[in-house]
C-alpha positions, 0 to 999 in steps of 0.5 A, spaced: 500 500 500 504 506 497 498 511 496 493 513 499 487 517 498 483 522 502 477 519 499 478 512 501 481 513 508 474 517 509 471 511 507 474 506 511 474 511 518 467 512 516 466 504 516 470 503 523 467 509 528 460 511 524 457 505 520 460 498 519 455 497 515 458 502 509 461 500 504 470 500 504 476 497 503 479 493 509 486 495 507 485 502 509 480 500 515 484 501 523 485 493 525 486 490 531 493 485 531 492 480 537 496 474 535 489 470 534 486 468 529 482 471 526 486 478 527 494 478 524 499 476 528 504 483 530 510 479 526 506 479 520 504 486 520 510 488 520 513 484 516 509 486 511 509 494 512 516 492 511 516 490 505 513 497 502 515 502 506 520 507 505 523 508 512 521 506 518 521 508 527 520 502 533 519 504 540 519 499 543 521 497 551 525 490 551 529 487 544 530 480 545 535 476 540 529 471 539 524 477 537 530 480 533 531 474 529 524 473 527 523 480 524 532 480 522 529 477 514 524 482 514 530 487 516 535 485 510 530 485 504 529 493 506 537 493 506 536 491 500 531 496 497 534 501 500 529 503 506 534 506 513 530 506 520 531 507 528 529 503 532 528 506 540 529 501 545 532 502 554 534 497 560 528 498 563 528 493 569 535 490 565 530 486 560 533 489 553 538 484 551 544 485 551 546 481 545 540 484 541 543 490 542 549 488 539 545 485 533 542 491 531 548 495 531 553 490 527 547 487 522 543 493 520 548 498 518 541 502 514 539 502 522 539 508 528 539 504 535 538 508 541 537 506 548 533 511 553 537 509 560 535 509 567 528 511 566 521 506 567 520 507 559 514 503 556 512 506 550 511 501 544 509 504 537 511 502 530 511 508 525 512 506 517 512 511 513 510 510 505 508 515 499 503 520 501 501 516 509 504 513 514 501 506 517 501 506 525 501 499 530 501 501 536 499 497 543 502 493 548 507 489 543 515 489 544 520 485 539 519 479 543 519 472 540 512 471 545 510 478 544 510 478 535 507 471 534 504 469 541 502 472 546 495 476 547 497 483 545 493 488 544 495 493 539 491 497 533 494 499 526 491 504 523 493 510 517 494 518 516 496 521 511 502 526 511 497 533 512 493 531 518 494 533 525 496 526 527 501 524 523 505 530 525 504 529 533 506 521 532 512 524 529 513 529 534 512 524 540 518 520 537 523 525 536 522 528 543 523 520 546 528 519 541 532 525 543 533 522 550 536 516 547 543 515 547 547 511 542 550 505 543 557 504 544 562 500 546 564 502 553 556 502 555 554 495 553 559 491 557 557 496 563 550 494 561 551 487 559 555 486 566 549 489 569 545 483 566 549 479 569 549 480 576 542 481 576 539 475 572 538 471 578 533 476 581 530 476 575 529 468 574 527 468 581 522 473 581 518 469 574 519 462 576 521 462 583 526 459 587 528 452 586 524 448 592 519 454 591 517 451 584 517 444 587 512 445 592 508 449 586 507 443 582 501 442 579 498 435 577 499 433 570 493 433 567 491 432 560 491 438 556 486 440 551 487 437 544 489 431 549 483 430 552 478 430 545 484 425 543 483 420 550 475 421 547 476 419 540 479 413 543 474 411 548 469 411 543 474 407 537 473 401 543 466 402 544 465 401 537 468 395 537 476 396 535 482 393 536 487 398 532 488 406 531 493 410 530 494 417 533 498 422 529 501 427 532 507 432 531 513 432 535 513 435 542 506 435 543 505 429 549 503 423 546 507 419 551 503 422 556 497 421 552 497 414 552 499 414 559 493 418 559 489 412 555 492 406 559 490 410 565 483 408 562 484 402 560 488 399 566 490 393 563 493 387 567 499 387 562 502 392 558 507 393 552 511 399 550 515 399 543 521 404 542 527 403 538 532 407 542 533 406 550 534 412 550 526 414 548 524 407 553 527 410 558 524 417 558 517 414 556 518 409 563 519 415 566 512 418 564 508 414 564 510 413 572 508 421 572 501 419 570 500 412 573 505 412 580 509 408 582 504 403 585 504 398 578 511 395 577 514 397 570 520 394 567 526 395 561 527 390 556 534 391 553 540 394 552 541 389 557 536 389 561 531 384 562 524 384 566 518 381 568 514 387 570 507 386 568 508 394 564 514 392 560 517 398 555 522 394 549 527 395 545 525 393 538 532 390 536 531 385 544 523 384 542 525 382 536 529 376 537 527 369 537 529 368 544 525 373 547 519 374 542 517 366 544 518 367 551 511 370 551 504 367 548 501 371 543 495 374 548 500 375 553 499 383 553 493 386 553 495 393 550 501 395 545 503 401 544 508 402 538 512 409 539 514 411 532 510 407 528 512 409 522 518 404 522 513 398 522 514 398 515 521 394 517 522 386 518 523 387 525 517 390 527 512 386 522 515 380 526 513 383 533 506 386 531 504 379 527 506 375 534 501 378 538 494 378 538 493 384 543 486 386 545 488 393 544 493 396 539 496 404 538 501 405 534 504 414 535 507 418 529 508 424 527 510 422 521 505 417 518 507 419 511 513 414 509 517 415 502 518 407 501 511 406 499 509 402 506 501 404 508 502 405 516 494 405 515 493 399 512 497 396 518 492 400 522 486 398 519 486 406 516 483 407 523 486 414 525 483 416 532 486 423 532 491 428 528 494 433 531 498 437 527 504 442 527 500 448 526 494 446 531 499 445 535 502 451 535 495 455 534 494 451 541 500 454 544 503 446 545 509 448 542 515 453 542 514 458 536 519 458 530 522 461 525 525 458 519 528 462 513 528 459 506 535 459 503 535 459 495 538 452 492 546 453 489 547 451 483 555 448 481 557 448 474 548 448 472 546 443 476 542 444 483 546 442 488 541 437 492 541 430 497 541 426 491 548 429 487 554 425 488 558 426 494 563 430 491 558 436 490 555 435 496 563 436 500 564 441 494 568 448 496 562 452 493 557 448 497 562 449 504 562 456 503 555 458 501 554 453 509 559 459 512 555 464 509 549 462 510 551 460 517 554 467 518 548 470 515 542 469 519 547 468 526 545 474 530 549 471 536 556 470 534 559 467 541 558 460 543 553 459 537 550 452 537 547 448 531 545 442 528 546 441 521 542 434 517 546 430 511 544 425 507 549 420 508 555 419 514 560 420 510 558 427 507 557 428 516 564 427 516 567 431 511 563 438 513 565 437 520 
């Protein structure tokens, strides 16, 4: 939206405060940007004042490197396109951090920082401005991971053309706070940083309290709400009669708890978790002693451990040998539950799961699409008692918010660079160096970086390493 005119801004106002019943566009109207559907999230409607302003002014109270990073692509693109801005921030309460601050300073050279120091300032107010107008969001919203994309936040977004009376005290306002800003420099960072420092214990123990505090404070685990709609759809599956169902459900979202939930409810004499790492038995075990208490006896199968616990959680690779899958009759556990079932295409799995004949079985994946051509929902008899999603679960804050950046393919010699390309290509010193750049260029924090990088073989692993 470069160009506004004073006809259609009537209009929308007019829709808004007098008549909403009148006829406008729903780009010039003022909105409310909550971070709840159906409202805007306040990250997206920066971003996209971003990418068509032609200079910008934030006020807001904190900056954290993780707000900071979610907007760093939006800020690089108006790089790019020429666009300056400054940005107005202060250590009130030492929550701004330090690292942002410095990420600003070091990363957007088309960026004014200024810091209000020592004062209780909370302004927070985003200023665009375009061709004719200025766009306004201004609310309760720093740049914070939380504030732009989950947390409730209050804040309006409106328009005003240059010669109206608004835009120029908004203007001034902003200049009279950004004139008791300091600027950053060196000497005053670390002072500041060591500030934070020292005083980061305070702030831990005001939000989560002290450790025997947050002890005594726990609460009884209980099951959230996609967790309960998922404990009903299985109920529901056994009282129609089914033996099998798949429960699909994106990582981190609680499936162990959930079927600890649902074993719960079944109490079933014998049980029988399936796991491929002893690792993931272990944790899994750990859970389910959370939800069921330590009244019923649980038990490791693998990894050299053996057990004759009633509640039996196994490793797949131990389960599946000769000499210990004959060791139990094929009716011998009431409820099976295979963790990550979309390795059940494999022999080992196949072998265990045609072995038993269990009153009830539930295989859990987030991943039910396999690209071998293996139907996970055949082997469940395409019953899905519940899916839980990423995006539903992010929309039901069941996960932490992220933020991921697309990076445009690389090509050597005219062919893309993909993970099927011979290995001498995926280890080229084209590819290496693109790595580093690309590492470079979306590290806002330089020091103690950790990362994780996936390759498509073990052999291209050590090589990048």
């Amino acid at each position: 939206m470069n160009s506004l005119s004073a006809e259609f801004l009537l209009k929308s106002l007019n829709t808004s405060f007098i008549d909403d019943t009148l006829a406008s566009s729903d780009a010039y109207r003022p909105a409310l940007v909550l971070n709840k559907p159906p409202h805007q999230k306040v990250l997206s409607a920066l971003v996209e004042e971003l990418r068509t302003c032609t200079f910008f002014r934030f006020s807001v109270a904190f900056i954290t490197l993780g707000g900071l990073m979610q907007l760093h692509q939006a800020f690089l693109d108006a790089q790019e396109r020429g666009v300056k801005g400054e940005i107005l921030t202060s250590d009130y309460l030492n929550f701004t951090e330090a690292d942002a601050l410095l990420a600003i300073k070091e990363q957007y050279p088309h960026i004014i920082l200024r810091i209000v120091v020592g004062e209780a300032f909370h302004a927070k107010g985003y200023f665009f401005t375009h061709q004719n107008h200025s766009t306004f969001i201004v609310g309760s919203a720093n740049i914070t991971a939380k504030a732009l994309a989950v947390n409730r936040e209050w804040n309006v977004r409106f328009h005003a053309l240059h010669s109206g009376e608004f835009t120029r005290k908004m203007e001034e306002e902003f200049s009279d706070a950004w004139s008791q800003g300091r600027e950053l420099d060196p000497l005053w960072l670390e002072h500041y940083r060591a500030i934070q420092r020292a005083t980061a214990w305070q702030r831990n123990l005001s939000l989560f309290g002290s450790a025997e505090e947050q002890e005594e404070s726990q609460e009884e685990i209980i099951p959230n709400s996609m967790q309960r709609e998922a404990l009903q759809a299985l109920a529901d599956l056994r009282m129609q009669g089914k033996r099998k169902a798949l429960l699909i459900s994106a990582t981190g979202t609680g499936k162990t708890y959930l079927c600890a939930f649902d074993v719960q409810a079944v109490r079933p004499n014998r049980f029988l978790f399936i796991v491929h790492r002893e690792q993931v038995a272990r944790r899994s075990m750990e859970s389910f002693q959370k939800i069921l208490g330590t009244g019923i006896e649980m038990g490791m199968l693998g990894a050299g451990n053996k057990t004759d616990a009633p509640f039996v959680f196994a490793m797949i690779q131990t389960l599946s040998k000769n000499e210990v899958l004959s060791q139990y009759p094929s009716d011998y556990f009431d409820y099976i539950v295979v963790d990550e079932v979309h390795h059940s295409g494999a022999n080992s799995y196949r072998k265990v799961l045609d072995h038993f004949t269990s009153n009830f079985l539930l295989g859990m994946t987030a991943t039910p699409e396999r690209s071998d051509g293996f139907d996970i929902y055949e082997l469940f008899d395409h019953t899905v008692a519940y899916e839980i999603r990423l995006k539903q679960a992010l929309e039901a804050n069941l996960l932490a918010p992220f933020h991921y950046f697309g990076v445009k393919d690389l090509t050597i010699d005219g062919k893309t660079v993909e993970d099927t390309s011979a290995f001498s290509t995926l280890v080229a010193d084209e590819r290496v160096l693109r790595i580093g750049e690309v590492l470079e260029r979306y590290s806002l924090k330089k020091e103690n970086r950790r990362g994780l990088i996936f390759c498509s073989r073990v052999d291209e692993a050590n090589e990048l390493s």
